[in-house]
Structures are given as C-alpha cells and as structure tokens.
C-alpha positions as a printed NumPy array, in Angstrom:
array([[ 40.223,   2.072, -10.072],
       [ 38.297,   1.168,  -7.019],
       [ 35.437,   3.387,  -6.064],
       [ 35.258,   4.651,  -2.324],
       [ 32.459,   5.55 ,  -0.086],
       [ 31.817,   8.918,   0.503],
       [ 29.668,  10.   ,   3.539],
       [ 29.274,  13.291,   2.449],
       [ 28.38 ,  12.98 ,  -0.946],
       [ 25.654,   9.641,   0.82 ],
       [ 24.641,  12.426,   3.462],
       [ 23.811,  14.743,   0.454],
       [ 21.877,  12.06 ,  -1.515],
       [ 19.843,  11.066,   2.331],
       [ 19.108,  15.11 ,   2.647],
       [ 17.728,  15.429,  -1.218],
       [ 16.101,  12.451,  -0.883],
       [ 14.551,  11.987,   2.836],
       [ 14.162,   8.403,   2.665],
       [ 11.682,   7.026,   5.464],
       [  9.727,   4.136,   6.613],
       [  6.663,   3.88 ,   3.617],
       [  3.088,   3.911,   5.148],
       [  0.953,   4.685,   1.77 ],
       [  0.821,   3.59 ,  -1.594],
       [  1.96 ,   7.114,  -2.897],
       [  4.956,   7.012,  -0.79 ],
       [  5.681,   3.99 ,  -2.144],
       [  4.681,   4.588,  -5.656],
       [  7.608,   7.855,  -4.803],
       [ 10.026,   5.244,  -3.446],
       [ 10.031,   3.12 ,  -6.828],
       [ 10.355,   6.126,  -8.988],
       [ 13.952,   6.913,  -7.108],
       [ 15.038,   3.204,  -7.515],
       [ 13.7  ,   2.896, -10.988],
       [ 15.943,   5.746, -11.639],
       [ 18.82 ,   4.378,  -9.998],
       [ 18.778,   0.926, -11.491],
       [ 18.768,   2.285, -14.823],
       [ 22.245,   4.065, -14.841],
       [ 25.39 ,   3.872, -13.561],
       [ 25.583,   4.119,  -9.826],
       [ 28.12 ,   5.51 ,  -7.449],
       [ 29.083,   3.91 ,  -4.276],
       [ 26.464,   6.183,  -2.407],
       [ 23.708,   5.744,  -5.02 ],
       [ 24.032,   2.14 ,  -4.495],
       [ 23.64 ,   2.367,  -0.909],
       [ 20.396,   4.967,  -1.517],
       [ 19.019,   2.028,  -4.017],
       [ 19.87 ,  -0.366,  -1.409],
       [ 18.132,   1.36 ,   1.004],
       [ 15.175,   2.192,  -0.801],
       [ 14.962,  -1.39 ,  -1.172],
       [ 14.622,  -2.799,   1.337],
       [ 11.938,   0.122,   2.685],
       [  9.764,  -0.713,  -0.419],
       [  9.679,  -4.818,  -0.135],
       [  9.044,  -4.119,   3.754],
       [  5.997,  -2.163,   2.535],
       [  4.59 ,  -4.369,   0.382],
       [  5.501,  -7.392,   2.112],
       [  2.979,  -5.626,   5.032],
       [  0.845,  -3.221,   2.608],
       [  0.154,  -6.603,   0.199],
       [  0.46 ,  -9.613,   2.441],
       [ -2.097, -12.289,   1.049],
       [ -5.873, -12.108,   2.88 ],
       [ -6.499, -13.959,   5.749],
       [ -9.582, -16.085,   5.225],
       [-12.596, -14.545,   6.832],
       [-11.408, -11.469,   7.254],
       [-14.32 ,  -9.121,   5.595],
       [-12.528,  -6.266,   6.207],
       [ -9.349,  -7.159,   4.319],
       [-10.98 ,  -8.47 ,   1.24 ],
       [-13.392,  -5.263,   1.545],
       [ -9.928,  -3.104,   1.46 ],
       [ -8.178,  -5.52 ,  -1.155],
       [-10.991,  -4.998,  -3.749],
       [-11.495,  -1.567,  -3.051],
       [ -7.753,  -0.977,  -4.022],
       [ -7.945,  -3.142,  -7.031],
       [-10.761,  -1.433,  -8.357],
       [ -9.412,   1.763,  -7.455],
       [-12.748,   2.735,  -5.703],
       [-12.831,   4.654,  -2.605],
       [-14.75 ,   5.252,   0.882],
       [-17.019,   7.749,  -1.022],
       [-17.989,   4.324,  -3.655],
       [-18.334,   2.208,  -0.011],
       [-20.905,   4.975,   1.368],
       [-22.852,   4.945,  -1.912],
       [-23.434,   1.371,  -1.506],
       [-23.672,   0.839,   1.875],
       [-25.715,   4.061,   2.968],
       [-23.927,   6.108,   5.364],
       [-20.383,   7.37 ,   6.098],
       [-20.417,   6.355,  10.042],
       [-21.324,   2.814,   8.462],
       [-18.452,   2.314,   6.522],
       [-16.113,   4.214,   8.938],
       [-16.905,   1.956,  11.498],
       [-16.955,  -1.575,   9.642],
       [-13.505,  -0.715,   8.152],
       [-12.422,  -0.072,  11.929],
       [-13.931,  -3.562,  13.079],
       [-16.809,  -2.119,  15.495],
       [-19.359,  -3.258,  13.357],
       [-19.359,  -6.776,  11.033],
       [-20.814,  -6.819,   7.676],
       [-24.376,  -8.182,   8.002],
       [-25.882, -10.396,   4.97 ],
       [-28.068,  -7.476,   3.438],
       [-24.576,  -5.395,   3.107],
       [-22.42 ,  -7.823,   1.861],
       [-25.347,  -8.876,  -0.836],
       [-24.858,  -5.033,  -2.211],
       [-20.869,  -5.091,  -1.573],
       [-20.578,  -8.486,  -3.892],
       [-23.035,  -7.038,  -6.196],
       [-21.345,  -3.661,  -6.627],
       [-17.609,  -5.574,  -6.75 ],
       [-19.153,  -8.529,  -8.687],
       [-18.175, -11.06 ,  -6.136],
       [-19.657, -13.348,  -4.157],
       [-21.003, -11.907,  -1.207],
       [-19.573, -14.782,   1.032],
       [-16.375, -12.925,   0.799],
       [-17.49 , -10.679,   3.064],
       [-19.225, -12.694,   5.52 ],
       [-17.287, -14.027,   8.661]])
C-alpha cells in the first residue's frame, strides 16, 4: 500500500503546530521536542514533511545561534560563556557594576577594558585575554 500526501491533514498538522523561523533557545528547545516526538514513532506522509521541516528550521538555528567564535570577538565569547554557564545579564551587572555597562558592551558601543575583563575571567574562571580585543 503506498501512502499519499494529504494537504489537509499537513495543513492541520502546520495550524496545531505553527512552525516558524527559530530566534531563541526556547523556541528551539520547543522545535526539538516536536521532532523528538516524531522520530520516535511511526510517521505519516505529512508528519514526515512536519519533521522535515522542523529540521531543517532547527540546524538553520544552530548553525547561526552556535556557529564557532570568531577570534577576538569579546562579545561573543562574553555571550558563549554566559550561555554555558547558564548565567545571565543580572550575573554580568554584578560583576561588572552597572546595567547601562553591560547593556552597552553586549551592543558593541563600549569594548571591554583590562580592569573588566580581569573580573569577567575571574568570575568565568578564564583567562581574561578572552575578552580583550
């Protein structure tokens, strides 16, 4: 028995699931939950194409979200370990002094000076070169 596609029953599983382009770790963290389901059990012409779908909108993600860090680029390596040690702006203020600080040298108007990226290494245990540029 051959299985056909059905665009009604794919426009049903599009409307329950409202698959978009992923812009944040939860959305992608979402995203893998769907295809983890779907790789685990027998799929239907339509789940397939959902799965495929899904895909490809996760490893487009991560392929941007998780690309490797540019050397000299404070600000990346500043976001990477801040991710991997699930810390958050609120940590970055604590150690750096002020929210308007932090705001702007994750926005690139201000670089990291040698004091700040002393206490940034310190507080991710790192050497504070990483941050300098």
């Amino acid at each position: 028995m051959t299985l056909t596609f059905n665009p009604d029953k794919y426009k049903e599983l599009l409307t329950a699931y409202l698959p978009k382009l992923i812009k944040s770790e939860v959305e992608n963290e979402q995203a893998l939950k769907i295809v983890e389901d779907l790789m685990h059990r027998e799929c239907t012409p339509e789940e397939d194409e959902l799965y495929q779908l899904l895909i490809t909108l996760v490893e487009k993600f991560e392929q941007e979200y998780y690309q490797p860090i540019q050397p000299n680029n404070s600000v990346s390596m500043l976001l990477f370990l801040l991710e991997e040690s699930e810390g958050s702006r609120d940590d970055l203020v604590s150690v750096l002094g002020t929210e308007d600080l932090v705001n702007n040298i994750l926005n690139g108007q201000e670089k990291i000076n040698t004091e700040q990226a002393r206490k940034l290494g310190d507080f991710f245990n790192v050497e504070s070169s990483l941050f300098m540029e």
